[in-house]
C-alpha positions in Angstrom: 14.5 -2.9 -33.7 12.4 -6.2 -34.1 12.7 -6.6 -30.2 11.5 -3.0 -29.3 8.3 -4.0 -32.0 7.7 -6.8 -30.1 7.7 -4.8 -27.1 5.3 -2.6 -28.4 3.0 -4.9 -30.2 3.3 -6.6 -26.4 2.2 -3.3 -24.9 -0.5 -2.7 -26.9 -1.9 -6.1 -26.5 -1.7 -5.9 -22.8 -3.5 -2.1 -23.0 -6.2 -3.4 -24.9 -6.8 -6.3 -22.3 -6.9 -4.0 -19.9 -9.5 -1.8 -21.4 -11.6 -5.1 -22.1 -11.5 -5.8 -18.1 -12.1 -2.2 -17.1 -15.4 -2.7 -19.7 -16.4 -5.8 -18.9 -16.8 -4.4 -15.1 -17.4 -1.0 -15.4 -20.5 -1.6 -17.7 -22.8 -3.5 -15.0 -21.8 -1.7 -11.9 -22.7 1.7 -14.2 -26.1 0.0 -15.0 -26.4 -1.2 -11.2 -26.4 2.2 -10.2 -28.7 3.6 -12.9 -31.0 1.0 -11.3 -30.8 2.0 -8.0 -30.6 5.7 -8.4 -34.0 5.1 -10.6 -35.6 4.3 -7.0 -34.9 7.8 -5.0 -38.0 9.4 -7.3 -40.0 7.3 -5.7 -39.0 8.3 -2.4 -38.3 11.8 -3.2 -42.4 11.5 -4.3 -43.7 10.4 -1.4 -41.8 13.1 0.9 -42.8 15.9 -1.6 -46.4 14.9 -1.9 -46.9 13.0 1.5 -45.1 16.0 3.7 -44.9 18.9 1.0 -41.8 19.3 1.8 -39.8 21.7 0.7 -37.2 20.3 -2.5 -33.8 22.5 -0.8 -35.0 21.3 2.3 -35.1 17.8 1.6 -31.9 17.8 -0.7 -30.0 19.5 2.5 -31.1 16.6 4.8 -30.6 14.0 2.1 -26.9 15.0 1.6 -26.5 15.5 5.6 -27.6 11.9 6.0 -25.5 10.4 3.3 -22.4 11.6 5.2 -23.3 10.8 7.7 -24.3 7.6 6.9 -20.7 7.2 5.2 -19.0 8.6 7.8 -20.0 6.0 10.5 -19.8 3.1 7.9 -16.1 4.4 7.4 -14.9 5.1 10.6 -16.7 1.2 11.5 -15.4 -0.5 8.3 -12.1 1.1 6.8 -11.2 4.2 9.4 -7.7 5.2 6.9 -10.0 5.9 4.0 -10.7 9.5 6.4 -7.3 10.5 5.8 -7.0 12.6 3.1 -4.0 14.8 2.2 -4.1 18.6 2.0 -4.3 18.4 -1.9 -7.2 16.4 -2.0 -9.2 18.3 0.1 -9.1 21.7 -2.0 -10.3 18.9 -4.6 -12.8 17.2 -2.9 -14.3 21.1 -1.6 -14.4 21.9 -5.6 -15.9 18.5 -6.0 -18.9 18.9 -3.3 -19.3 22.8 -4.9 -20.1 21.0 -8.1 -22.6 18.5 -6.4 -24.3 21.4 -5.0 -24.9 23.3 -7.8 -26.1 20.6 -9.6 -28.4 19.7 -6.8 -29.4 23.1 -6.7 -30.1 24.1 -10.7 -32.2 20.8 -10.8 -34.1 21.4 -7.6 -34.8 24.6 -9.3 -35.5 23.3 -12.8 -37.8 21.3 -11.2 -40.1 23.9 -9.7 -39.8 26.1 -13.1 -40.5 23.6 -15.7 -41.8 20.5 -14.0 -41.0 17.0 -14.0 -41.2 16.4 -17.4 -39.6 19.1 -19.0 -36.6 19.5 -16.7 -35.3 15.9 -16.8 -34.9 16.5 -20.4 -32.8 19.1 -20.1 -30.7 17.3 -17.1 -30.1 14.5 -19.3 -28.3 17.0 -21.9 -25.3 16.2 -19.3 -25.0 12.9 -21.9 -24.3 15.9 -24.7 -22.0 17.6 -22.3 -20.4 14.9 -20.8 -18.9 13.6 -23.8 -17.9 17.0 -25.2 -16.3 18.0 -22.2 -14.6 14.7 -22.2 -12.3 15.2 -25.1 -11.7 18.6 -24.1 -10.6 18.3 -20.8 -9.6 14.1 -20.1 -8.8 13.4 -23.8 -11.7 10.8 -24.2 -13.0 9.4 -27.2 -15.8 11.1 -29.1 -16.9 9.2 -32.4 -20.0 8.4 -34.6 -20.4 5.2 -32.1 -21.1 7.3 -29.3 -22.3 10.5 -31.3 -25.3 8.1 -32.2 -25.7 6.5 -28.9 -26.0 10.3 -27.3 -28.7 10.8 -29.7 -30.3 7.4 -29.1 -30.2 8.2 -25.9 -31.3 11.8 -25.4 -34.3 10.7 -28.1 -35.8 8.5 -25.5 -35.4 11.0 -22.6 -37.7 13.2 -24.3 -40.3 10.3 -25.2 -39.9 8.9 -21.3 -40.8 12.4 -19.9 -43.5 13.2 -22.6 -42.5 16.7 -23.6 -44.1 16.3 -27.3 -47.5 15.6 -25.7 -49.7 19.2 -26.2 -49.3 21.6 -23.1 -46.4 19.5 -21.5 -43.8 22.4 -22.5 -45.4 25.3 -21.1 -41.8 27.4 -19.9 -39.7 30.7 -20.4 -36.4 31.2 -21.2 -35.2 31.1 -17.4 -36.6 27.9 -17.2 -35.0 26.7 -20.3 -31.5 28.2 -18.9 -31.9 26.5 -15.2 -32.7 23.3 -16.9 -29.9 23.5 -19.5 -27.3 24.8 -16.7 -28.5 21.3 -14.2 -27.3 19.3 -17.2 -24.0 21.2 -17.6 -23.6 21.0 -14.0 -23.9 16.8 -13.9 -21.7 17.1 -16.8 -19.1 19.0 -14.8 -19.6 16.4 -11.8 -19.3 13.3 -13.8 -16.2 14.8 -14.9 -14.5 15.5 -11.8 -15.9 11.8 -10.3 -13.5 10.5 -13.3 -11.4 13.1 -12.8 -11.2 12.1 -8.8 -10.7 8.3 -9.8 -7.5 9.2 -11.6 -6.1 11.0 -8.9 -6.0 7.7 -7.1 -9.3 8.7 -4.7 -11.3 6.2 -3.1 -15.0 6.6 -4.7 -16.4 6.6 -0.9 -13.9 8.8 0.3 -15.5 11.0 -2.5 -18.7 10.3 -1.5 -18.3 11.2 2.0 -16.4 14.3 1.6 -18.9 16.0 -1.2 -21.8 15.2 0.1 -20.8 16.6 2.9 -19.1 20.3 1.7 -23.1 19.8 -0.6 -25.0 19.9 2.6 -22.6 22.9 4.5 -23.1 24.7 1.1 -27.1 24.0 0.9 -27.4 24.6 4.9 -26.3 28.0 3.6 -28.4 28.7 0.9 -31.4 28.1 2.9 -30.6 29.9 5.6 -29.4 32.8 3.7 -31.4 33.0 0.7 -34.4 30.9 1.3 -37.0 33.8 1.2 -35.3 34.3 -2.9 -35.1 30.5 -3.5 -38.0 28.4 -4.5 -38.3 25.3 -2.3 -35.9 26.7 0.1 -36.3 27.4 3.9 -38.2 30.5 4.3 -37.6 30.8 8.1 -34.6 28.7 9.8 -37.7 27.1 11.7 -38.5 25.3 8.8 -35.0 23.5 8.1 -37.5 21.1 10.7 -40.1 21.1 8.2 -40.9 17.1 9.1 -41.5 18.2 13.4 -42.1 15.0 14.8 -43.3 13.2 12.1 -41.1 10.1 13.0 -41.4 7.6 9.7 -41.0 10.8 7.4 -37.8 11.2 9.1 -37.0 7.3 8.7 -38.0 7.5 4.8 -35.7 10.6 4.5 -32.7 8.7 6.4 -33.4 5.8 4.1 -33.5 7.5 1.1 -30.0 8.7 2.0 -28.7 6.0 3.4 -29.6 3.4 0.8 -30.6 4.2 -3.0 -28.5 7.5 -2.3 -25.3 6.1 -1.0 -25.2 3.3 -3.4 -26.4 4.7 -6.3 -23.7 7.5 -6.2 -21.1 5.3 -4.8 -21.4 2.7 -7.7 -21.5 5.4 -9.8 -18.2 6.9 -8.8 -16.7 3.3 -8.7 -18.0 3.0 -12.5 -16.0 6.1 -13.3 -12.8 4.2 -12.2 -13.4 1.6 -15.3 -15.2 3.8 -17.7 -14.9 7.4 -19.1 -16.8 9.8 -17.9 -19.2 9.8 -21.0 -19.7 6.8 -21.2 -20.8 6.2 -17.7 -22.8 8.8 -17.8 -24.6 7.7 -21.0 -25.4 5.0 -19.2 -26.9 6.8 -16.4 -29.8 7.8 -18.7 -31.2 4.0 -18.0 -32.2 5.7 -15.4 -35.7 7.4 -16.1 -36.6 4.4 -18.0 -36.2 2.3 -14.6 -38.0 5.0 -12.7 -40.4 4.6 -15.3 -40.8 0.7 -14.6 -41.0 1.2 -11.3 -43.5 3.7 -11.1 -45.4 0.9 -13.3 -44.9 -2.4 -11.1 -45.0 0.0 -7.5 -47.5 2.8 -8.6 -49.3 0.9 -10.6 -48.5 4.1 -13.0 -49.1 3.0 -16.6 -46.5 3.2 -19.8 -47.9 5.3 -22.8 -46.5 3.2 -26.3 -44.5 6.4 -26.7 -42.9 5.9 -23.0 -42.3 2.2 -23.8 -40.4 3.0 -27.5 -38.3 5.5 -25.3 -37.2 3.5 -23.1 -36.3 0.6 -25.8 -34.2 3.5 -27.9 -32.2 4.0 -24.4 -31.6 0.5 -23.5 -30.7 0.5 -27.7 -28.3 3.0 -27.4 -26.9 1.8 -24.5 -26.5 -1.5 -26.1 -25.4 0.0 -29.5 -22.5 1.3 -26.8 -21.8 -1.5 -25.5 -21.1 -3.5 -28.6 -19.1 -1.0 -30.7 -16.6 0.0 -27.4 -16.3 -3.8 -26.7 -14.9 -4.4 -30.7 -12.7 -1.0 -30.5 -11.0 -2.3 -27.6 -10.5 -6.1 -29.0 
C-alpha cells in the first residue's frame, strides 16, 4: 500500500510538472499569435478600402494562398507531414467546414453590423469556447476563468466602441450572424485542440483546412454570390484585383505571412493549452490591432479604448497567474 501511494503521489507530481511546462510554453506562443494575427486588419484594410474588394472574394484568395503557401513550404521542408491517413482526412474535411463557416458568418457579420459591433459578438467564442470545453474535452471551467471571460469580453466591447451613441444600429439577423461567427470560432478552437490530441501536426492542419475553406468558399461564390453579400456576383469577378500587380503581392503576403503564422502558432498553442484558454488569450488581439492602428495609422486611442485594452491584458494576466498556482 505505502509503495502504490508513493507511486501515486509520484504520478501526480510528475502530471503537475508537466502541465507547468505545457503553460509556461503554450502561454507566449498563444500571445505570439494574438500579436501577429492583430496585423491581418491592417492588411485586410487596405485591400477593402484601397481595391473595394469584395470580403468572400478576398477571404477565398486568402485561404488559397495559405495552402498554398503551406503546401510548397512542406513539400520543401518536411514532405511526410503530406501523408495523412484516411481517418484524418474525414477530420481534417470537418475541420476546414468549420473554418469556412466561421470565415463566412464573420465576413457576413461584418457587412451587417460593421466593424465595431460584430467583433463583439465574434469574441463571444471566449464564452463559448470555455462552455463547450467542459462539455465536449472535459476542461476546466472555474470562477478563475469565469472572471477572466468577463474581463475579457468587457474590454472587447470598450475596444470596438459599441456604447458610444449610434455605434449599435442592427436587427436581429445581424445580432444572430454575429452571435453564430462566435460559436463558429468556438467550434474551431475546439476541434484545433481537438486535432492536437489526435496526434496531428498543427501545419498539417493548417494546410489541409485552409485548403477544404477555399474549395468550399470557391463554391459559395460561384454559386451563391448574387445572394451573398461581399461575394462574387459574376465568376469574372473571382479576378476582382485584374492586373493590379502589388494588390496581388499584399494579398499573397497577407496569406503567406501574418495568416500562416498567426494560425499556425495558434494551433501549436492548442497542443499546450485548452482550448479556452487559448482562445481567451486570442482576445489580445483587437487590443494589438488597436496599437497598431495607433503607431501605423496614426489612428488615435479613446480613454475608453485604452481602459479596454488594460482589462484584457488584466484578464489575461489574472489567467495566467491563477492557472500557473492550480497547476504547482
Amino acid at each position: 500500500m505505502k509503495a502504490q501511494s508513493q507511486l501515486e503521489q509520484q504520478q501526480r507530481l510528475t502530471s503537475s510538472a508537466r502541465e507547468r511546462s505545457d503553460i509556461a510554453r503554450g502561454y507566449p506562443i498563444a500571445v505570439a499569435s494574438a500579436v501577429i494575427l492583430s496585423t491581418t486588419a491592417i492588411f485586410i484594410r487596405y485591400l477593402t478600402q484601397t481595391y473595394n474588394m469584395p470580403a468572400l472574394v478576398l477571404a477565398f484568395w486568402r485561404d488559397f494562398f495559405v495552402a498554398l503557401t503551406m503546401l510548397i513550404a512542406l513539400a520543401m521542408v518536411r514532405p511526410r507531414l503530406l501523408r495523412i491517413g484516411r481517418y484524418h482526412a474525414v477530420y481534417l474535411l470537418a475541420y476546414g467546414v468549420m473554418l469556412t463557416m466561421f470565415n463566412s458568418f464573420w465576413t457576413l457579420s461584418v457587412s451587417l453590423n460593421g466593424a465595431a459591433v460584430s467583433t463583439v459578438l465574434v469574441y463571444s467564442s471566449a464564452a463559448f469556447t470555455a462552455l463547450l470545453g467542459k462539455w465536449l474535452l472535459n476542461e476546466r471551467l472555474g470562477w478563475v476563468k469565469a472572471v477572466a471571460i468577463a474581463g475579457c469580453l468587457g474590454g472587447c466591447i470598450l475596444i470596438s466602441g459599441v456604447l458610444e451613441p449610434g455605434t449599435w444600429q442592427t436587427n436581429a439577423t445581424g445580432i444572430l450572424t454575429g452571435t453564430l461567427s462566435g460559436l463558429w470560432y468556438a467550434g474551431y478552437s475546439l476541434m484545433g485542440r481537438s486535432a492536437s490530441q489526435r496526434g496531428l501536426n498543427p501545419w498539417t492542419t493548417i494546410l489541409y483546412t485552409f485548403a477544404v475553406a477555399a474549395c468550399f468558399l470557391l463554391l459559395l461564390n460561384l454559386s451563391l454570390g448574387r445572394f451573398l453579400p461581399g461575394a462574387a456576383v459574376r465568376p469574372v469577378d473571382l479576378l476582382w484585383l485584374g492586373n493590379a500587380a502589388w494588390g496581388w503581392f499584399v494579398l499573397f503576403l497577407l496569406a503567406a505571412g501574418p495568416t500562416v503564422a498567426g494560425f499556425g502558432l495558434y494551433n501549436v498553442s492548442l497542443g499546450y493549452l485548452p482550448s479556452s484558454v487559448a482562445n481567451l488569450i486570442l482576445t489580445l488581439e483587437p487590443t494589438c490591432t488597436a496599437a497598431i492602428a495607433y503607431l501605423v495609422l496614426g489612428e488615435h486611442l479613446s480613454s475608453i479604448q485604452i481602459a479596454g485594452s488594460l482589462l484584457i491584458l488584466g484578464g489575461v494576466l489574472f489567467l495566467r497567474v491563477f492557472e500557473n498556482r492550480n497547476s504547482s
